[in-house]
mmCIF file of the C-alpha atoms, coordinates in Angstrom:
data_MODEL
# 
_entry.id   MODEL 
# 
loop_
_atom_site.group_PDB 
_atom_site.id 
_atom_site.type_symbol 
_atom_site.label_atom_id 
_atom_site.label_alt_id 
_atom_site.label_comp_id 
_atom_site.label_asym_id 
_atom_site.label_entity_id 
_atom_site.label_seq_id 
_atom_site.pdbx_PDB_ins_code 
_atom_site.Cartn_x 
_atom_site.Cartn_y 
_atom_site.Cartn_z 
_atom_site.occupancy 
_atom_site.B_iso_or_equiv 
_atom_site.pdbx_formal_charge 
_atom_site.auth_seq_id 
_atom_site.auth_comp_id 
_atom_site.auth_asym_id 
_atom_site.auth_atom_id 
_atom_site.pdbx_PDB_model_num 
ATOM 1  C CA . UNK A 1 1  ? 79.048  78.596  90.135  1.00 0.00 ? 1  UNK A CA 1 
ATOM 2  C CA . UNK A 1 2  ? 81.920  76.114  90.938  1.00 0.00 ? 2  UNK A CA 1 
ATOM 3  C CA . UNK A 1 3  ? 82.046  74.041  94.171  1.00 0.00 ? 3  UNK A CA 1 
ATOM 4  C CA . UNK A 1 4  ? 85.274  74.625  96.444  1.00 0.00 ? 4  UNK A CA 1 
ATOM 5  C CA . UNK A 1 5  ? 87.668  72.073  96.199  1.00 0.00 ? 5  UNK A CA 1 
ATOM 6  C CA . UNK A 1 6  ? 89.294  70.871  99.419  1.00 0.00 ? 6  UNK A CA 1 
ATOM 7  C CA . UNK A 1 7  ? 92.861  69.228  99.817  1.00 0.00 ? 7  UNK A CA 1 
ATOM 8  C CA . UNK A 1 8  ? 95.291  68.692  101.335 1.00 0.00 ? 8  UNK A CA 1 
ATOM 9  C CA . UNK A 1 9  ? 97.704  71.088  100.219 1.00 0.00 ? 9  UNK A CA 1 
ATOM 10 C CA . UNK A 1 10 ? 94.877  74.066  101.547 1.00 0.00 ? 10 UNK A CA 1 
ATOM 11 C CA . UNK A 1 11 ? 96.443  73.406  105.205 1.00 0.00 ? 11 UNK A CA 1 
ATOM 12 C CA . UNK A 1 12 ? 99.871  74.119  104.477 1.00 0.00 ? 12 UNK A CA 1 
ATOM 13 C CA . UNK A 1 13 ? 98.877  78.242  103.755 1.00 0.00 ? 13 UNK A CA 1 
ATOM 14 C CA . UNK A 1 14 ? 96.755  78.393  106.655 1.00 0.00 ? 14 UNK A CA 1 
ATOM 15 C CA . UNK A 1 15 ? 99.587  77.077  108.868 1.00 0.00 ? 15 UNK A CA 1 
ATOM 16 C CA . UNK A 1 16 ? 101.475 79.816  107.893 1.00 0.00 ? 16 UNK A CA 1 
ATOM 17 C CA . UNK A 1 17 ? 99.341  82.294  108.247 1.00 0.00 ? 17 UNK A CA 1 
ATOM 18 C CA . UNK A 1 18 ? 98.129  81.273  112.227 1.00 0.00 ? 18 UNK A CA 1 
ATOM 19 C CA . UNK A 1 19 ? 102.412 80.829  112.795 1.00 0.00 ? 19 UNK A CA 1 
ATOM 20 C CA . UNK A 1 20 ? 102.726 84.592  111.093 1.00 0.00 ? 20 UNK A CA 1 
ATOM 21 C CA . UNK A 1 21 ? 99.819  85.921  113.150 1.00 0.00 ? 21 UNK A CA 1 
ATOM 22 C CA . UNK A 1 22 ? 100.986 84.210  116.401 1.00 0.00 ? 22 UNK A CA 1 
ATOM 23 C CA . UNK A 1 23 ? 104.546 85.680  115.894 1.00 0.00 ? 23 UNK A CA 1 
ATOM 24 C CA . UNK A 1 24 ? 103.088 89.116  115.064 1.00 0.00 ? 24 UNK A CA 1 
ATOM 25 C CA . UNK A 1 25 ? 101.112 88.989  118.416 1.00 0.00 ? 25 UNK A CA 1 
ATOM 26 C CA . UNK A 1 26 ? 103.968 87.957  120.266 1.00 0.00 ? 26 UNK A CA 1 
ATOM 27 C CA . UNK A 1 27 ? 105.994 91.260  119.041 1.00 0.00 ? 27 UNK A CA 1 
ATOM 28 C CA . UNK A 1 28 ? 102.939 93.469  119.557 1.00 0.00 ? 28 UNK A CA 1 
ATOM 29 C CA . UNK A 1 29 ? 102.584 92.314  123.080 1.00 0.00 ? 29 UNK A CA 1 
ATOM 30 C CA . UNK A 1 30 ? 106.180 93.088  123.703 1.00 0.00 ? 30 UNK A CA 1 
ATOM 31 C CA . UNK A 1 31 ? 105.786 96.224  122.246 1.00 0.00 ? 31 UNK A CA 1 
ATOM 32 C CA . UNK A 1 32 ? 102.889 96.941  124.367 1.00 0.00 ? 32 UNK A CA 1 
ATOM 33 C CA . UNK A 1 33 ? 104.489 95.406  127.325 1.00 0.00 ? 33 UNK A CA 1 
ATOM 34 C CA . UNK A 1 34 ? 107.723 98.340  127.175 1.00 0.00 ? 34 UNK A CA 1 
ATOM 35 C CA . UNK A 1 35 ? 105.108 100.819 126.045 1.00 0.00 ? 35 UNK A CA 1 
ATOM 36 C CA . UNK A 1 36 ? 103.309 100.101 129.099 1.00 0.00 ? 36 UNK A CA 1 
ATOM 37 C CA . UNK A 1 37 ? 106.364 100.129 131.541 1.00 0.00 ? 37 UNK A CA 1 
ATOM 38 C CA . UNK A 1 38 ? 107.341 103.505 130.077 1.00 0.00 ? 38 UNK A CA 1 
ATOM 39 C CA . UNK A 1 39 ? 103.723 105.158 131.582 1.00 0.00 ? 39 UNK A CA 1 
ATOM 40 C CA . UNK A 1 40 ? 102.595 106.333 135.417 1.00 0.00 ? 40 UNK A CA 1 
ATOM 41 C CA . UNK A 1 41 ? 100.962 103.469 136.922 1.00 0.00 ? 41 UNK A CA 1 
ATOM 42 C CA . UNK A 1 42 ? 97.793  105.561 137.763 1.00 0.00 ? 42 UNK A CA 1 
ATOM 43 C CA . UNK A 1 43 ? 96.970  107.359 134.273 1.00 0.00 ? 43 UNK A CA 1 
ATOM 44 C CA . UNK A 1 44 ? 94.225  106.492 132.045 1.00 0.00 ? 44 UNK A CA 1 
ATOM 45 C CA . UNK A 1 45 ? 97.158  105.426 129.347 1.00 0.00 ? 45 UNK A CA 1 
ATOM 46 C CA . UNK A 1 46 ? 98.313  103.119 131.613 1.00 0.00 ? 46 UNK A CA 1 
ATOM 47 C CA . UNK A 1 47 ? 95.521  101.231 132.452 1.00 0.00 ? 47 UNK A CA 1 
ATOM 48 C CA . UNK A 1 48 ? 94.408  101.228 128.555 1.00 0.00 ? 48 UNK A CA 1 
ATOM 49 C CA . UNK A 1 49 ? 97.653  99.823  128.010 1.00 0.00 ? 49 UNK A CA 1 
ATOM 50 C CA . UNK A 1 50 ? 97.015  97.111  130.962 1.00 0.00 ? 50 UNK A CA 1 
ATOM 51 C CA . UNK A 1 51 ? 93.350  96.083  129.676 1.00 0.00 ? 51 UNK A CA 1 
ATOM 52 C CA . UNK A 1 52 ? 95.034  96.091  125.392 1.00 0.00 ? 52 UNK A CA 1 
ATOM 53 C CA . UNK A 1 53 ? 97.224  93.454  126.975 1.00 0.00 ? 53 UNK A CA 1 
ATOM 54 C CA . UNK A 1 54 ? 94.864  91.538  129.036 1.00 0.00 ? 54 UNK A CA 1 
ATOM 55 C CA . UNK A 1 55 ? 92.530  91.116  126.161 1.00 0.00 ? 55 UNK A CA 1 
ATOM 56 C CA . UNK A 1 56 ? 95.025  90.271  123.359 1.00 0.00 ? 56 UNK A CA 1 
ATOM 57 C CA . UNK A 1 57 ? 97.085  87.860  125.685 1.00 0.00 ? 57 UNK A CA 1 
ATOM 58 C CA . UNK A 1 58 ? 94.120  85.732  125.321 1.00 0.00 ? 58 UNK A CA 1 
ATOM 59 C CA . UNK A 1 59 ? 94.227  85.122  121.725 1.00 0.00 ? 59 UNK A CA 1 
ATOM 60 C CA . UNK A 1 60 ? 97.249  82.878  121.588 1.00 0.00 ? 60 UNK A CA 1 
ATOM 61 C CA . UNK A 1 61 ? 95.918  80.373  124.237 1.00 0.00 ? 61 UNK A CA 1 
ATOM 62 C CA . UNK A 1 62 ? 93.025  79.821  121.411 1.00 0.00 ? 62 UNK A CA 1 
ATOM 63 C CA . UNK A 1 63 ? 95.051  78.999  118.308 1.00 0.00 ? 63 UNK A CA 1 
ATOM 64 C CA . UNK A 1 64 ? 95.615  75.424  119.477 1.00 0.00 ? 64 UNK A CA 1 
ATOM 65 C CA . UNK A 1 65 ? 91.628  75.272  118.901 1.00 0.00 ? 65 UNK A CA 1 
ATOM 66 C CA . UNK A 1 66 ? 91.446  77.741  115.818 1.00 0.00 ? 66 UNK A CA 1 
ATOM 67 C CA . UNK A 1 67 ? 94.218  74.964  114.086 1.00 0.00 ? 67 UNK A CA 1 
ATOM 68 C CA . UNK A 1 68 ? 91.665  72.101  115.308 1.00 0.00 ? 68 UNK A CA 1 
ATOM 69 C CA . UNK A 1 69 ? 88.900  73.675  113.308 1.00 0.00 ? 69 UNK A CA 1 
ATOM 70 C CA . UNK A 1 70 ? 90.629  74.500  110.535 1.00 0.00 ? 70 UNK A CA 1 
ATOM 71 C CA . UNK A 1 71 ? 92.167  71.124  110.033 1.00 0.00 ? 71 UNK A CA 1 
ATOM 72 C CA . UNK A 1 72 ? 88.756  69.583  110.836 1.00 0.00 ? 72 UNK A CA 1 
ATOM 73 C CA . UNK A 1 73 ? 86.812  71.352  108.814 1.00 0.00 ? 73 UNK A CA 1 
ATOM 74 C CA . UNK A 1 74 ? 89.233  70.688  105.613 1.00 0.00 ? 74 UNK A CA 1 
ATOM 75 C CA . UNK A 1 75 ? 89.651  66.860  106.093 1.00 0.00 ? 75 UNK A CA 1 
ATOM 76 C CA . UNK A 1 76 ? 85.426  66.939  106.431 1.00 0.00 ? 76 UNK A CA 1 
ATOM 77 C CA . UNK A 1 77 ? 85.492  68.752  103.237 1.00 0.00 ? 77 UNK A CA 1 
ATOM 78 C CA . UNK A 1 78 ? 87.441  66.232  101.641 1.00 0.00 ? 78 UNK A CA 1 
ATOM 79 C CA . UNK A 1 79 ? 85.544  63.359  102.518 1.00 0.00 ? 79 UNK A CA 1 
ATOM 80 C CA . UNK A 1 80 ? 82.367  64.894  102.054 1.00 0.00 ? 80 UNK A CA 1 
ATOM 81 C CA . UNK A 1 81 ? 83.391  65.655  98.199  1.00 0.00 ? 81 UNK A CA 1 
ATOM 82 C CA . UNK A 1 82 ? 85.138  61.890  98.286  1.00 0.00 ? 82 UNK A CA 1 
ATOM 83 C CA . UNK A 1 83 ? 81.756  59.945  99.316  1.00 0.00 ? 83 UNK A CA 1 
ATOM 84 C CA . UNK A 1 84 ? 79.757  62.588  97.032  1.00 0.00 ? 84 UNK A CA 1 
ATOM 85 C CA . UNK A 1 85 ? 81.788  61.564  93.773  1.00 0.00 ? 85 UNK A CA 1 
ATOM 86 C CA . UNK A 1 86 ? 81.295  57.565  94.944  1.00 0.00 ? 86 UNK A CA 1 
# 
């Protein structure tokens, strides 16, 4: 079995992919937000809607630490392998 190998390069597809999925949830909470408007405010459908929003809206606020993590755990990576080949 080979051992992953970290670099460098490895953060430049995960940036894309958290700036893809941040822009997707951005769109999907607009969508949700007009999908929302277009309901009674006292149905069941409504208040789905309300709480799909409310729970998804938090998601972006954490991608600032998601990115930390990522980029932490790839530089670790790399200087675990560079003080293992020393």
């Amino acid at each position: 079995m080979e051992k992953a190998k970290f670099q460098i390069g490895d953060l430049l597809p995960l940036s894309l992919t958290i700036v893809v999925a941040g822009i997707g949830m951005a769109y999907g909470l607009s969508v949700l937000a007009d999908v929302r408007d277009d309901m009674t405010a006292t149905t069941a459908e409504y208040n789905a809607t309300a709480d799909t929003i409310t729970a998804v809206a938090k998601f972006p606020s954490k991608l600032g630490l998601i990115v930390t993590v990522i980029v932490a755990a790839v530089l670790i990576g790399i200087l675990v392998r560079y003080l293992m080949v020393r």
